[in-house]
N, C-alpha and C positions, 0 to 999 in steps of 0.2 A: 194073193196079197195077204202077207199075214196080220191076224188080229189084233186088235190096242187093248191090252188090259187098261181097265178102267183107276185101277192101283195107281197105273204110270202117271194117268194124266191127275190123277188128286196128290199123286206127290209130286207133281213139277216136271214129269220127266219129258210132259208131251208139251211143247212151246204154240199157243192159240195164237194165232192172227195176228189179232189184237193186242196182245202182250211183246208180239217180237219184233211191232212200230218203236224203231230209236226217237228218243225227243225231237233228234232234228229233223227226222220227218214230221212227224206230227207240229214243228214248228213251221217248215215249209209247204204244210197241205193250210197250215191257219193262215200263214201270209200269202196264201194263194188268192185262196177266198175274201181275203179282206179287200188285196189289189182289186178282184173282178168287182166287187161294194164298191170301191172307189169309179172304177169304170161307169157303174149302172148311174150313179150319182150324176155322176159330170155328164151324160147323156142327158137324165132327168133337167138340170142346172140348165145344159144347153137349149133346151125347150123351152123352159122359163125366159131366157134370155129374151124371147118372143113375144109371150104370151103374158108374161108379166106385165110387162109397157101399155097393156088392157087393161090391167086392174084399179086406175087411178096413177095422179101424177106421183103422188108417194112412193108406188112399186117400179113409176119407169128407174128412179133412183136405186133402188135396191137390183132391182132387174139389169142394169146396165155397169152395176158396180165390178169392181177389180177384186175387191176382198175376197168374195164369196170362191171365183177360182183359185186367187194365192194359197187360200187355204187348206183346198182341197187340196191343189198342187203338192202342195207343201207336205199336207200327211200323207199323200200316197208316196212322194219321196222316201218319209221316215218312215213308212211300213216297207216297202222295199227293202230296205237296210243300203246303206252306205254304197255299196257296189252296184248295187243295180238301182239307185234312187235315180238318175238321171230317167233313164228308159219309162221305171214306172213314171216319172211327171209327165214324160214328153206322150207318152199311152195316153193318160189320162185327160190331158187338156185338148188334145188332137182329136178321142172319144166327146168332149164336151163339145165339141166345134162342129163335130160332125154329125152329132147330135141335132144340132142347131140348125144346120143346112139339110137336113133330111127332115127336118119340121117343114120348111120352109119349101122344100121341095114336094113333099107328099100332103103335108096339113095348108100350106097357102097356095099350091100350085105354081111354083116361082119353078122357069125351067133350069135344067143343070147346067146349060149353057152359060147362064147370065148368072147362076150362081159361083162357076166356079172363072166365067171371064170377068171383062171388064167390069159386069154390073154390082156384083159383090167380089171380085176377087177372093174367090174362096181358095180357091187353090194358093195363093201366095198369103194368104190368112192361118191355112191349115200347115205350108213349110212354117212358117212365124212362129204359129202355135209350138211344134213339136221344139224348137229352139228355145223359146221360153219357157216351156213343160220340163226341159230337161235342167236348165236353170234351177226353176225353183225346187223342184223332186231335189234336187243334187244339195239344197239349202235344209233339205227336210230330210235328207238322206243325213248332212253335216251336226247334226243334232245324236249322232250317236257315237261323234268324236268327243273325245277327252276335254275336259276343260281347259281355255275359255272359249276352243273353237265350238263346241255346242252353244254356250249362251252368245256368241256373234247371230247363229243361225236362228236363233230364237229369240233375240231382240230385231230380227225381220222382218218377221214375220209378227209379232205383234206391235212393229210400229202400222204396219198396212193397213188396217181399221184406223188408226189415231189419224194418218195421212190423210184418208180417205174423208172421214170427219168434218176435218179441217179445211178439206180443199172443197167442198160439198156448202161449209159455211163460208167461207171467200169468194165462191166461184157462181153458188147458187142465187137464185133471184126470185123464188117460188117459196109462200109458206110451206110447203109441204117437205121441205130442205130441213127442216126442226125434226121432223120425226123421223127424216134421214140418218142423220145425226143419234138422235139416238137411240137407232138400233146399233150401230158400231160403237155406242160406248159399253156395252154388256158385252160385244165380242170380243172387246180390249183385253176387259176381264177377265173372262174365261180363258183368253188365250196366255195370258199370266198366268193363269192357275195353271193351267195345263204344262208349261214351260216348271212352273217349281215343281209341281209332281213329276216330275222328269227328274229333275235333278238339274233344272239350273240354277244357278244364284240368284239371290232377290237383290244385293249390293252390284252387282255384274248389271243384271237387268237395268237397274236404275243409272245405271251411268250408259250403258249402250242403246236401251232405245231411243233416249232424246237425239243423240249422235244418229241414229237411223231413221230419225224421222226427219230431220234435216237434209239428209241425203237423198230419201226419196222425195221428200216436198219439191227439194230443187230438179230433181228430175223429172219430176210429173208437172210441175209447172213449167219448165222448159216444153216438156211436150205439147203442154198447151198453148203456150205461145205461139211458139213456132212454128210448130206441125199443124196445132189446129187454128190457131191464130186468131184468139182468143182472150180479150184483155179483160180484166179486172175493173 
């Protein structure tokens, strides 16, 4: 094998490793790792979903909320990028669930039977999940289309804490529904912010998420109704 003048390698001639990584790998080894962060999360979330509802009646709220997943959902979408944002929501929320049922299975001793038949219908919880997961990823994925289909996606996603809010003070009947409340009014925010550093519109925003909070209000109080039949 012959020799490397040390000449070659201080004038460029010898290409290291590390230097002959293209951007777009090294942009798909960072969007690797952030997916599997999104994964480890929704695991952790999933646990919580449990062990929260111990902490005081304030945390079964938080514990039991929708936000906490859309959101997650939603960035692992946008870290995905466009193409694959489905798969990573549907990954990630299906990870949260299962998360959830392997607490339940190994920390409360609930057996797998009764977790994934009749008794939790996990199995028909965990198809639901990946169909929702791909949903919302695919909403977090649509945030890296051109305007004004990015700010549709993004006034979604920050109606969901306002929804949430809302429906928590309508629907609630527990002092502890006040400090519910808000903690989802700092998520609103942040999620605005997040949305302009993005690059969506602040005029855009203001006209679509009231339009999106209406949409989901109706839909999430239909579910309550009907599905869980539940009046006001």
């Amino acid at each position: 094998m012959a020799a490397v003048d040390p000449e070659d390698i201080e004038a460029g001639g010898i290409e290291t490793a590390t230097s002959s990584a293209s951007p777009s790998t090294l942009r798909a080894g960072r969007r690797l790792v952030l997916v599997a962060l999104h994964l480890l999360v929704a695991v952790v979330l999933g646990v919580f979903s449990d062990v929260g509802t111990g902490w005081g009646q304030q945390w079964v709220y938080v514990a039991m909320a929708a936000t906490p997943w859309v959101v997650l959902v939603f960035s692992a979408g946008r870290t995905s990028g466009l193409s694959w944002s489905p798969l990573g929501g549907a990954l990630t929320l299906v990870a949260g669930l299962a998360g959830y049922y392997l607490w339940l299975h190994w920390g409360q001793g609930v057996s797998a039977e009764t977790l994934l038949g009749n008794g939790f219908n996990g199995a028909v919880w965990l198809g639901l999940g990946a169909a929702v997961g791909a949903l919302a990823g695919l909403v977090g994925g649509c945030t890296r289309l051109p305007q004004p289909w990015s700010d549709f996606a993004w006034a979604g996603v920050v109606a969901t804490p306002i929804v949430e809010a809302l429906l928590l003070a309508s629907y609630g009947t527990d002092p502890p529904v006040l400090s519910a409340v808000l903690i989802w009014s700092p998520v609103a925010i942040a999620l605005v912010a997040w949305a302009l550093r993005s690059g969506a519109r602040a005029r855009a925003l203001a006209v679509m998420v009231p339009i999106a909070c209406l949409v989901l209000w109706q839909v999430e109080v239909t579910i309550i109704q009907e599905v869980l039949g539940r009046r006001n």
